[in-house]
MIPA-492591 format. One line per 4 residues: number of its first residue (from 1); for each residue x, y, z of C-alpha. Coordinates in steps of 0.1 Angstrom, whole numbers, plus 2048, in hexadecimal, padded with zeros to 3 digits. Each point is the difference from the previous one (the first is absolute). Example, Ala and Ser with C-alpha at 12.3 -4.5 7.8 and 13.67 -1.06 7.14 Angstrom:
<nodes>
1) 87B 7D3 84E ~ 80E 822 7F9
</nodes>
This chain:
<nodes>
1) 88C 7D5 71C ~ 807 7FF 820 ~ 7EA 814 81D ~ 813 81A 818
5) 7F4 80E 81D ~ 80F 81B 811 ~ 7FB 810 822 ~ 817 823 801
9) 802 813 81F ~ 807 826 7F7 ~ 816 80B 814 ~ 7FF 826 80F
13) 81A 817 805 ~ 7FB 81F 818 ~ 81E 820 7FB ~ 805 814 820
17) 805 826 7FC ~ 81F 80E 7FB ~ 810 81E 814 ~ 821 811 7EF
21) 80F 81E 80E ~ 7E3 808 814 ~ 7ED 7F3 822 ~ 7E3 7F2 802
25) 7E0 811 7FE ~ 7F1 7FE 826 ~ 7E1 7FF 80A ~ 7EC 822 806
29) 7F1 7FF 826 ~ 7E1 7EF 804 ~ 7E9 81A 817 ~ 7ED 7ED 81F
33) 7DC 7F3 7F3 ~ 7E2 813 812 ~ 7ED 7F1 81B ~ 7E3 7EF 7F7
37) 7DD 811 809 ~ 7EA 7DF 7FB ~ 80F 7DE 805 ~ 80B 7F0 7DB
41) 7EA 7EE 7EE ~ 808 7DB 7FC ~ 805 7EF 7E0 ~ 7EA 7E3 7F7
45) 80D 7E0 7F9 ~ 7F8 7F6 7DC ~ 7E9 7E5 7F7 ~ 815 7E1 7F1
49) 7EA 7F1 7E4 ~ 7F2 7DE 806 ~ 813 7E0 7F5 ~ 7F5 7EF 7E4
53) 7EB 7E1 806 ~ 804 7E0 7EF ~ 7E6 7EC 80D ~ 7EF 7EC 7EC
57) 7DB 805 7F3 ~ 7EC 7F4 81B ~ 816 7FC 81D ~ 804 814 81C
61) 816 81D 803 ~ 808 7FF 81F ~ 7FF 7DB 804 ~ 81C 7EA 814
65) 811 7F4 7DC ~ 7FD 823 7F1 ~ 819 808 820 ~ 817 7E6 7FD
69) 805 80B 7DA ~ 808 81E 809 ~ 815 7F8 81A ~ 816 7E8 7EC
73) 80A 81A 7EA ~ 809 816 81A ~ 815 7E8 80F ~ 80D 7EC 7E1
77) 828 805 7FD ~ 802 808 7D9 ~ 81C 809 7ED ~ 804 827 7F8
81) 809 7F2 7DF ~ 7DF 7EF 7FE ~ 7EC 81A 803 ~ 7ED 810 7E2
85) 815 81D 7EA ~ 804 80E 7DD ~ 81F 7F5 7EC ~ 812 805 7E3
89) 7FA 7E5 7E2 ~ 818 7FB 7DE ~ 7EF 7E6 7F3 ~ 7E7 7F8 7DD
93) 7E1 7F8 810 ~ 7E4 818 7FB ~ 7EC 817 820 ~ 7E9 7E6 811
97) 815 7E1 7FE ~ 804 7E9 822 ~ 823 7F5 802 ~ 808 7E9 821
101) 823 7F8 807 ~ 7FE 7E3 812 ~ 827 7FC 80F ~ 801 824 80C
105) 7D9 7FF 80F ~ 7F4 81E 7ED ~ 7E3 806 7E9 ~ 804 81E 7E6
109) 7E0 814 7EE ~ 812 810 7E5 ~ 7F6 824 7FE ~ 806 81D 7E9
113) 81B 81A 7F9 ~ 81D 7E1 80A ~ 7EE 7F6 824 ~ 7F3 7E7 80D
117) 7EC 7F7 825 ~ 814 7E4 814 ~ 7EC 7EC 81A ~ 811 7E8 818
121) 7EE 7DE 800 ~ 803 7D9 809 ~ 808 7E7 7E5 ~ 800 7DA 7FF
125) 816 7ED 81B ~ 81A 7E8 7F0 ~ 7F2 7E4 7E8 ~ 7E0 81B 7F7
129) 812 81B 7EF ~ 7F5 802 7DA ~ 804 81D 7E3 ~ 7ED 809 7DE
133) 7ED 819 7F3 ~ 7D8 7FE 80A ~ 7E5 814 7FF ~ 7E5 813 81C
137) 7E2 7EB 7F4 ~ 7EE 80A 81F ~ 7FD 817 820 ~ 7EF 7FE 81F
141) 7F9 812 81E ~ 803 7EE 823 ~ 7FE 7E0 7EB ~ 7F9 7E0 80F
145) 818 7DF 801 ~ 800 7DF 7F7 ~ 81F 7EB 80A ~ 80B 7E8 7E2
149) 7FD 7E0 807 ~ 828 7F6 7FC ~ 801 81E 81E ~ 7E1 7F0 816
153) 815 7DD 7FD ~ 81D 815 811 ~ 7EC 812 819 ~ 7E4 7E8 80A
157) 7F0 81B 819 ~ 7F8 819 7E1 ~ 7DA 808 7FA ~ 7F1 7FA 7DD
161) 7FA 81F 7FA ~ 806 823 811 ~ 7EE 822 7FF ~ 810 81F 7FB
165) 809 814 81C ~ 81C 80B 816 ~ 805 7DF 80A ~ 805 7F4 7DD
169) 824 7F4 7F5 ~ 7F9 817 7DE ~ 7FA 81D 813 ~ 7ED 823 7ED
173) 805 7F8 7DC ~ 807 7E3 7E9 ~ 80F 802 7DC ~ 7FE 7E0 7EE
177) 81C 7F6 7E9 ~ 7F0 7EE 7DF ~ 7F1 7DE 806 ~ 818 7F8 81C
181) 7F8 7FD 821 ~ 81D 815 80C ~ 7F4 82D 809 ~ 80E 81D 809
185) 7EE 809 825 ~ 801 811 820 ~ 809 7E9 81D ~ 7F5 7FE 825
189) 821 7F8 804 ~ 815 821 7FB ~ 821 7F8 813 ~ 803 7E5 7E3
193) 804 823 7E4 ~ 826 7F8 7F3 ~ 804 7DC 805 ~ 7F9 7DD 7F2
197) 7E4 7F2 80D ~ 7E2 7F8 7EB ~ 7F6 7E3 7E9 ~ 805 817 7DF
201) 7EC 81C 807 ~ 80F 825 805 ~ 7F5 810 81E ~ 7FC 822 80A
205) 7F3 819 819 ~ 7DF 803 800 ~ 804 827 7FD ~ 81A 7F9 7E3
209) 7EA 7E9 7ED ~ 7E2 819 804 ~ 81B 81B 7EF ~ 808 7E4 7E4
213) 7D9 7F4 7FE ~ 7F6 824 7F3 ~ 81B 80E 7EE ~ 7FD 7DA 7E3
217) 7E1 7F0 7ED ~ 7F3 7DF 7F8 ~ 81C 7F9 7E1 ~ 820 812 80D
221) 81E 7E6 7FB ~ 816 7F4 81A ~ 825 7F1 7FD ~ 80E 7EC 819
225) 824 7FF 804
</nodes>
């Protein structure tokens, strides 16, 4: 069976009041306010909550690549369409199940009651696209990164092996897909969210892959389209 997704925008209709046979009521006179004996109190500004860090454990908050993460996703030109929201879902698969359409650049978390959660994200760049049904054998937080070999023969400047941090191409959180070397992860790359880019693996925002990262568990399947 095939999955639908649907994304209806309600629309809202406003009726203006009605007159017949009769004016319209006017205003009664507003009497002049009295004059102040104390000068007015002034309202105080609220206190906007804090913004949610994602620094990783053991780096510093308000380090210089803490602030360029944070500035990149200020700046980063994303696709309204890209951007995290509910959906509708007509499909078989049960609550919990990853579905990532690779040609439209989505990944779905099928949800209950017909919904599901759609999350823009980076797929494979021509000749690295592939599809089948895996599994989440394995989660991390800030993981670290080792480039394959095949990939170091590629790019000859890439280090052995990376630690996790903001600086990390997998960004906040890793899924891993089965024995493959191909994951679901954040990226320090987010102006890459919606287009074909990586070597297999399906990108996302770090905040989105947080979101994803605590809403599945260790055995939740994942189809690839």
């Amino acid at each position: 069976m095939v999955a639908t997704f649907r994304d209806p925008t309600p629309r809202v209709y406003v009726e203006r009041p009605r007159y017949q046979n009769a004016a319209a009521p006017q205003s009664a006179p507003v009497p002049p306010l009295p004059v102040p004996v104390t000068p007015p109190v002034q309202a105080q500004r609220p206190q906007l909550p804090a913004p949610v860090s994602i620094t990783p454990p053991g780096a510093e908050p308000a380090g210089a690549q803490q602030a360029a993460l944070t500035q990149d996703y200020k700046t980063a030109a994303i696709p309204e369409e890209f951007h995290r929201r509910r959906v509708s879902y007509e499909g078989s698969h049960k609550p919990g199940t990853i579905i990532v359409d690779t040609p439209r650049r989505f990944l779905f978390l099928v949800q209950e009651n017909g919904t599901a959660i759609r999350y823009g994200i980076g797929v494979g760049r021509p000749g690295f696209e592939w599809a089948g049904m895996k599994m989440v054998t394995r989660k991390a937080e800030w993981p670290g990164w080792t480039p394959p070999p095949d990939m170091r023969k590629r790019l000859p400047d890439l280090p052995v092996f990376m630690r996790g941090g903001p600086g990390n191409p997998l960004g906040a959180r890793a899924l891993y897909l089965g024995s493959t070397l191909y994951r679901i992860h954040g990226t320090n790359e987010p102006w890459t969210i919606g287009r074909n880019v990586s070597s297999g693996c399906i990108r996302m925002m770090d905040e989105d892959v947080i979101d994803l990262y605590n809403r599945t568990k260790v055995g939740t399947p994942v189809i690839v389209i």
